[in-house]
Structure formats: C-alpha cells, structure tokens
C-alpha positions in Angstrom: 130.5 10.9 47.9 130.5 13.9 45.8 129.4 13.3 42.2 132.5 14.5 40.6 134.3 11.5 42.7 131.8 9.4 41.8 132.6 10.0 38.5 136.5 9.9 38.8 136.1 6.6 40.8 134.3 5.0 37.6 136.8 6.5 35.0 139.7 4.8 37.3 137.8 1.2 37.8 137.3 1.5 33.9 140.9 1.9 33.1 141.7 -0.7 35.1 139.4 -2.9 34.0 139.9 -2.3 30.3 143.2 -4.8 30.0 141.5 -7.5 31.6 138.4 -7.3 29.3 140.6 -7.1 26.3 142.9 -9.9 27.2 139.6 -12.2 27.3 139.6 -12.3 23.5 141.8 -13.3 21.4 141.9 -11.8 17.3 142.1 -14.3 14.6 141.9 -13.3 10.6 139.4 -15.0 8.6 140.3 -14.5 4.7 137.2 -16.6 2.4 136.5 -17.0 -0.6 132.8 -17.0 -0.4 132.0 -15.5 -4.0 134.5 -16.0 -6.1 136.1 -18.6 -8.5 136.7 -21.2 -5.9 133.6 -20.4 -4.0 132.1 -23.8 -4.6 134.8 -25.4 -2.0 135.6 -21.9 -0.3 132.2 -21.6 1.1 131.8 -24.9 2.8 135.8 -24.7 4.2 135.1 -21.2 6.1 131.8 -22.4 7.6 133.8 -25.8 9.0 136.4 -23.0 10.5 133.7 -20.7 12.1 131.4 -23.2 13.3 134.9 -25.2 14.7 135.5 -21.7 16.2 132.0 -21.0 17.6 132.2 -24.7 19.1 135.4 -24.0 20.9 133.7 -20.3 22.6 130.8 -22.2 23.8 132.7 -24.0 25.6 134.7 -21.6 27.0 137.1 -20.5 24.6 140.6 -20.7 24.9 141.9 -20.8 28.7 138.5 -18.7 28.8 139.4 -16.1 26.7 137.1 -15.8 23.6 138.4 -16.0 19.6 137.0 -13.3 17.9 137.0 -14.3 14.1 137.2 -11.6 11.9 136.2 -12.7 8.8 136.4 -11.5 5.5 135.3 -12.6 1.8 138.6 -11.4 -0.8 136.5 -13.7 -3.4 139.7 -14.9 -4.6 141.3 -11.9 -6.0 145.1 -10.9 -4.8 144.8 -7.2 -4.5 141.8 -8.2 -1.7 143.7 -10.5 -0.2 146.7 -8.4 0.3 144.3 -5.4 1.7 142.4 -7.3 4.5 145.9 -9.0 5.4 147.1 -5.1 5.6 143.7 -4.2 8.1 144.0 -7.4 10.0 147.6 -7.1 11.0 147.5 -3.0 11.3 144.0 -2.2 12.6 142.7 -5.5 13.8 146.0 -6.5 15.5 145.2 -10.3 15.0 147.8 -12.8 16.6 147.4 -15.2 13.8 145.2 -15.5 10.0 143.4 -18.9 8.5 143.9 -17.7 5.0 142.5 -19.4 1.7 144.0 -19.6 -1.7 147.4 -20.4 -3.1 148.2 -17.8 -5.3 146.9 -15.1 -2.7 148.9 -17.2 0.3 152.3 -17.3 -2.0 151.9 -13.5 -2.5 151.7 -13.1 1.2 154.4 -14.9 2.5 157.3 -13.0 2.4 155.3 -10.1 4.5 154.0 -12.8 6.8 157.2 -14.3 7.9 158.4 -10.0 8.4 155.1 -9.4 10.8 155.3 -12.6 12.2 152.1 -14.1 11.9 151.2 -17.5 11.5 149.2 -18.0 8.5 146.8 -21.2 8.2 146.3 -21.4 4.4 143.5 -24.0 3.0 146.0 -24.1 0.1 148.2 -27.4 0.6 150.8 -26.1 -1.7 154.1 -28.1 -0.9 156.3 -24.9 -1.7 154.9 -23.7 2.1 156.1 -26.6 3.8 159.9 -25.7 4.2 160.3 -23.4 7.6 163.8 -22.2 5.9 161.6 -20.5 3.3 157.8 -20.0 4.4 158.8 -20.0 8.7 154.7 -18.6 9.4 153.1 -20.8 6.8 150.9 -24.0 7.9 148.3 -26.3 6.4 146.4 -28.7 7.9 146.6 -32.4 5.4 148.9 -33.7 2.7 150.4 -31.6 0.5 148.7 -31.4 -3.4 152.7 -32.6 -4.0 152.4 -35.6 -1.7 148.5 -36.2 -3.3 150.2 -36.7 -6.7 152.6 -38.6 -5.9 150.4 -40.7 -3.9 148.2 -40.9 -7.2 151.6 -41.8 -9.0 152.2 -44.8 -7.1 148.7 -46.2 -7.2 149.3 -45.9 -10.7 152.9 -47.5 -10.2 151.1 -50.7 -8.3 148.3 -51.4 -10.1 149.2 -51.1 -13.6 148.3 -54.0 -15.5 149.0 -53.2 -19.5 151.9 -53.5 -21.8 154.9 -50.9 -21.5 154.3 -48.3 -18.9 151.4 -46.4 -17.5 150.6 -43.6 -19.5 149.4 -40.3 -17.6 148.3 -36.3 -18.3 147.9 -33.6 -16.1 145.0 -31.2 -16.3 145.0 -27.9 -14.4 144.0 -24.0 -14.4 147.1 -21.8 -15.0 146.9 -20.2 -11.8 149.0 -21.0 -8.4 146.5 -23.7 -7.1 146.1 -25.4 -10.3 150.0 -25.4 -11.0 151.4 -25.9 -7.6 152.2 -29.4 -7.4 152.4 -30.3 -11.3 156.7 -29.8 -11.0 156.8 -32.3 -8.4 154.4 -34.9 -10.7 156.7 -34.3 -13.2 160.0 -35.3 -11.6 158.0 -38.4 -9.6 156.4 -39.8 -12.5 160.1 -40.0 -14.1 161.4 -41.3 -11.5 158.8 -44.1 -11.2 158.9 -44.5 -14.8 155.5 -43.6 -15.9 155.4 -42.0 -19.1 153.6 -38.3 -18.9 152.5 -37.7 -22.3 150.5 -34.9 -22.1 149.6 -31.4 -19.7 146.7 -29.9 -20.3 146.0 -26.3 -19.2 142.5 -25.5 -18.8 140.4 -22.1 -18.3 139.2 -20.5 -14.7 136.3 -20.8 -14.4 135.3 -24.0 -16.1 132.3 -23.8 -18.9 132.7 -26.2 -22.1 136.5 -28.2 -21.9 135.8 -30.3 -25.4 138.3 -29.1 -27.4 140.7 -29.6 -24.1 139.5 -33.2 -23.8 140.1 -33.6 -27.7 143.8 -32.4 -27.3 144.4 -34.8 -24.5 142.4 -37.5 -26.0 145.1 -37.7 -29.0 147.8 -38.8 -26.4 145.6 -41.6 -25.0 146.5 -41.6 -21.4 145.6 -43.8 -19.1 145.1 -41.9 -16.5 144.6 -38.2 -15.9 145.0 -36.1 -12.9 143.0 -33.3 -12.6 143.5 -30.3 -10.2 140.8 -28.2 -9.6 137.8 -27.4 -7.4 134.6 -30.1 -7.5 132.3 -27.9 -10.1 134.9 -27.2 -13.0 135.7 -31.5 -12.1 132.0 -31.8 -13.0 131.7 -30.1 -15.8 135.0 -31.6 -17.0 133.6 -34.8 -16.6 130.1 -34.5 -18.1 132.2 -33.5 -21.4 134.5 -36.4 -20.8 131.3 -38.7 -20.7 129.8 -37.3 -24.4 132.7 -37.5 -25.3 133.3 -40.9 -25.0 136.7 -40.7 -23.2 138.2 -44.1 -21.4 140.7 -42.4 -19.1 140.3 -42.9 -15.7 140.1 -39.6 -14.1 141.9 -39.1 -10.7 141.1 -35.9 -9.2 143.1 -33.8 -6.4 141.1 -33.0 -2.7 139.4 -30.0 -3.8 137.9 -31.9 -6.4 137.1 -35.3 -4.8 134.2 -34.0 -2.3 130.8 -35.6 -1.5 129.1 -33.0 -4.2 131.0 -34.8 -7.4 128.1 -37.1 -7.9 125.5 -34.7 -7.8 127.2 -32.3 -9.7 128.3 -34.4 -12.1 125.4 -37.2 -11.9 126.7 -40.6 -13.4 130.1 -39.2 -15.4 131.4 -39.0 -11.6 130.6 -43.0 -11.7 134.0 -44.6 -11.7 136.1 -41.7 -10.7 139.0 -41.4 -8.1 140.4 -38.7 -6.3 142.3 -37.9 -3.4 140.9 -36.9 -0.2 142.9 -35.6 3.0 139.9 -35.3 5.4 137.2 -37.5 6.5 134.0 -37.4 4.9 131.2 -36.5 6.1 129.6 -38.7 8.8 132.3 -41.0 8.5 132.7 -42.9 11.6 135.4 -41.6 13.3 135.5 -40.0 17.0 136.2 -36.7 16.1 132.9 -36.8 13.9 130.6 -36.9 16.4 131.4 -33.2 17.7 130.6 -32.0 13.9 126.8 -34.3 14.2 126.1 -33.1 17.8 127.4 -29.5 16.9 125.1 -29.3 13.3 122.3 -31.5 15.0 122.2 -28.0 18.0 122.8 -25.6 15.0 121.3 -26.8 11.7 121.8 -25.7 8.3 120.3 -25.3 4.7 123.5 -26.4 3.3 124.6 -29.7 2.4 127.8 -30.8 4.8 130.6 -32.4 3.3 134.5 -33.2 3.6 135.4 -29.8 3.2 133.5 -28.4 5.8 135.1 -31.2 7.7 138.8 -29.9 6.7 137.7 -26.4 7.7 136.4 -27.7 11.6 139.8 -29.4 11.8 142.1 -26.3 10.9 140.1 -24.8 14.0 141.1 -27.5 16.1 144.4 -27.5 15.3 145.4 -23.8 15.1 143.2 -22.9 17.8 145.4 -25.6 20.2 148.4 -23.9 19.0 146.7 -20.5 20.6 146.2 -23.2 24.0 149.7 -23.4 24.1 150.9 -20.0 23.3 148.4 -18.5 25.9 149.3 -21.3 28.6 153.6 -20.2 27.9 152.6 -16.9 28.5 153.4 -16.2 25.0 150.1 -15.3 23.2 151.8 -13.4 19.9 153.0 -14.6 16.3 155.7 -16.0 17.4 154.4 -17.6 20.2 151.6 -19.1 18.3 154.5 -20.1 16.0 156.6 -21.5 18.5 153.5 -23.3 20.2 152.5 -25.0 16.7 156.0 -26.5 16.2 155.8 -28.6 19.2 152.4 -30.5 18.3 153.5 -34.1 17.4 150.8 -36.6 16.2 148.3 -34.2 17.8 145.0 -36.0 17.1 141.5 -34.1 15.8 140.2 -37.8 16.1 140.4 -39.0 12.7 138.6 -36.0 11.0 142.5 -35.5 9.5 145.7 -37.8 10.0 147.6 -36.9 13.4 149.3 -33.7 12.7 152.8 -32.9 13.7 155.1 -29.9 13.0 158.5 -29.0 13.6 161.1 -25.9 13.4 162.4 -27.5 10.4 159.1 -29.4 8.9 155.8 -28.1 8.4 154.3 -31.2 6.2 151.9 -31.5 9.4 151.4 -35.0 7.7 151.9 -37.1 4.4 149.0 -39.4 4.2 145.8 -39.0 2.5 143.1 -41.0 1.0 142.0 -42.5 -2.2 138.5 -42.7 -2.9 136.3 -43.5 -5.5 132.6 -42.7 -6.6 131.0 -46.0 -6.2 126.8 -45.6 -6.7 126.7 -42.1 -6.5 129.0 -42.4 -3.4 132.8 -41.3 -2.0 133.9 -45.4 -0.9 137.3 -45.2 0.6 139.8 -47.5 -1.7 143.2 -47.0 0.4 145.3 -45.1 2.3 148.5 -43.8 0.7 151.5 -42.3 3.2 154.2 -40.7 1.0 158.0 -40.8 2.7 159.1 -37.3 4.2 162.0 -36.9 1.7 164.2 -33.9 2.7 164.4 -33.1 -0.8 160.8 -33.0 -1.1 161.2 -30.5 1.5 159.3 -27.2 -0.3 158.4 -28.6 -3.5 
C-alpha cells in the first residue's frame, strides 16, 4: 500500500473512531468555592464530590463511560460564577453542573432552566425546591427551611419555662444567610414561639460583641444561627466572654466536626442541625468513604461535609446511569432520569432521596446534634411534613 493510502486509511479510521472515543466521557461542571468567604466548608464539600467522582471512574465509570469533572474555583463571587456557568455550557458542553452557593445558584436559575441543565447546588435554599419555578435545580438533604423549622419544633417540645419560648435569628445579609429566615418567621408564629429579635451580622466574621450585645437585650432563649462553621466559632468564643446563656442552635453548614476545635470549649453545649452523616459514623455507605481515603490519603481533616459532597456524586452521578441507560444522555434527560429516583439510598451517608416532576425536597429529615466533650453526639432525628405550601419557600 502506497503511503498516501496509508495515510488516507488512518485519517478515515480516525474519523470514525472519534465519536466513539468522545461518547466514553461524559462532561460535568464543577463550580467551588475553594478561596473565598465560604471556603472553610466549600473546600471540604468539593473534595467529597471529586473524590465521589474519582471512586465511581475507577470503577468503571458510568455504563463505562468516564465523568470528566471540570472544576472550577468562582471563590464565591457572582460575576465568576456566572462566567464559568457561561464556558461550561458554551465551550465545555457539560450535560449537567454541581454548583455551590446560594446567592450565585439563585442568580443562575432562570438561565439554567433556558439551557436545560440540571444544576446540583450545595445550597439547600428551599426557594429551589418548587419544579414550577426552579424545574433544573436540585440539592441533595433538607432544606435550611425544613432545618429551621425542625429547630422550631425541638424548641416547641422541649420548652420547659413560663410563657413561651423566646428565639432570635442571626445571619449574614447575603442569600445563604437569609434564605430560610421568611420561612422561620411564619413557623415560629404559627407554633407560637415568640421571635424577639434578628440579628444581621457581617461576611466574613471577625469580632460580633456589639452583635451579641444587641441580641443579648432581648434575652432569647434560643438563637439560630446561619452561617458557615468559622464565623459559628468565632461567634461563639465572643458569646462565651461574654457571658451569654442562650443556647445556640446552628444550621448544617455550621454544625460540622471542626466546631470544637475551632471554637474549643464555647462549642461545649451547642446544637445544630446536620443533614449528612458524620464522619466515620457507622453506616454502610461509610465504609466506601474509609476504604476510598484509607487507598488515597489525605493531609486534611475529613468531616460531614466532605461526606455531603461524596453523596451529591452518588446521587447525581445515578441520575447520569439512568439518562445514559434511556438513551437520553442530555439536560433533560439527566432531568427526566433524576425525577424518577424514589427513596434512592447512598446508604445512610444522607436520608433516602426521592424527587419528583412536581417536588424536588429530595427529603425532609435531618439531624440534631450536639457538641458533647469536644464531640458531634446525635440527639434526634427531626422529619418535617412535605406541606404543599412549603413548596418553594
């Protein structure tokens, strides 16, 4: 054979061969916050994803086609945000993107649900739960609405003193500190609770005294706090010189297993909601995570939020299982795919996680724990009803 035909033959086997190649992986957006405000739980949360992720290829993948993670750190700032959305969907051609933050995810949703792209957000804002609205949105736990209420009606049950419970709400003024504060307010009405104070506090944490003193003067007996573990920490070392009795429940971005040794003993005593296992808690799916870090170890310290990052990839990368099984490996598909996972099970590393056409809460329940000698100790589970009219809020 000639060389020119040699030459021809390869071009022509290349071609041919280039689909094939290209259909063995499958492009997934990875948006992080890895140095900025929220870096403290971002960090830990994208290495549970990539390390799910990497698990999953080793094993060969997706119907043995590879996800290729393109991952990018927006360091919690919009603008970012919105321009590696723009190169994933235009350049990168992803099918799907595990996103981070609320205020970025809320800003992306309308142009989401026009590409169709199914958007896994570690934000567990309840106003992405309503299909009608937010159709491409998902999270994987509890909505921070369904964590306050659940806070609400611990507070509800085990209120002991004369007249009602008395309650304040501390948070950043930005989307993830604000987003389920409305539904607080109308729950702890209707339970009767008396709110008596909100206090808004900056981001980042440094010195919250004169916050504390502002609250202090309303005497709750209970405060909720939502924010990420370090600003909790700092919050609560000033709480401590200060002197405060409130007891101090904290939302899941706060309650993690680096509370107590950020915080030392002002984290004694606190409670907080938590909508993933902790770390090395016995539950099957666990054992995956210890046999995947004991193969591939690492400097950092493990904890429930890389355990909530490993079971978003479990559960978006089934949705991709399904998709690519109907033959229908796009948004939509993915979409379509995720709607039809009822109770699916990541063996207890997150309660079983259903959604629907016309419900994404993938579930209600979520945990209260409490630091008991310098550890999280698991108090009780709380499972909120689905109300329709907490559909979104």
């Amino acid at each position: 054979m000639k060389f020119g035909k040699v030459l021809a033959t390869l071009a022509a086997a290349l071609i041919v061969a280039a689909p094939s190649f290209a259909a063995e992986t499958i492009k997934v957006g990875g948006l992080w916050d890895l140095t900025g405000v929220t870096a403290d739980v971002g960090k830990p949360f994208a290495d549970g994803v990539q390390d799910a992720i990497a698990s999953i290829n080793e094993k060969g993948g997706i119907n043995g086609k590879k996800i290729e993670l393109i991952n990018v750190d927006y360091a919690y700032k919009i603008p970012q945000a919105n321009a590696a959305y723009k190169k994933f969907v235009e350049s990168d051609k992803v099918v799907m993107v595990n996103g981070w933050g609320t205020g970025d995810t809320e800003a992306l949703k309308d142009i989401v649900a026009k590409d169709k792209i199914p958007y896994f957000s570690a934000s567990f804002s309840g106003h992405l739960t309503d299909p009608t609205k937010t159709p491409y949105n998902f999270f994987v736990g509890a909505s921070y609405s369904d964590q306050i209420r659940g806070f609400l009606d611990y507070v509800k049950q085990h209120w002991k003193g004369k007249g009602a419970a008395k309650v304040a709400f501390i948070y950043p003024n930005h989307g993830f500190g604000k987003a389920p504060i409305e539904a607080g307010r109308r729950y702890a009405k209707e339970l009767g609770i008396d709110l008596v104070h909100e206090e808004i506090i900056p981001a980042p944490v440094q010195d919250v005294t004169s916050n504390l003193l502002s609250m202090q003067r309303k005497n709750p007996d209970y405060a909720y706090v939502q924010t990420t573990v370090a600003p909790c920490a700092n919050l609560l070392k000033d709480a401590k010189k200060l002197g405060i009795k409130t007891i101090f429940f904290l939302g899941n971005y706060g309650m993690t297993e680096a509370l107590p040794k950020l915080a030392g003993d002002a984290a004694e005593g606190v409670y907080g909601m938590a909508t993933h296992a902790a770390y090395g808690e016995d539950v099957k799916g666990m054992k995956q995570i210890l046999a995947w870090d004991k193969k591939h170890p690492s400097k950092d310290q493990r904890d429930t939020v890389y355990v909530r990052g490993w079971s978003y990839g479990l559960v978006w990368a089934e949705g991709l299982r399904i998709a690519d099984k109907n033959k229908q490996l796009t948004g939509e598909g993915v979409k379509n795919a995720l709607e039809t996972l009822r109770n699916f099970d990541t063996g207890g590393l997150v309660p079983p996680i259903t959604y629907t056409a016309t419900d994404h809460r993938g579930t209600t329940k979520s945990t209260i724990y409490v630091i008991k000698g310098g550890k999280m100790t698991k108090v009780q589970e709380v499972e909120m009803p689905r109300k329709k009219e907490w559909l979104g809020l």
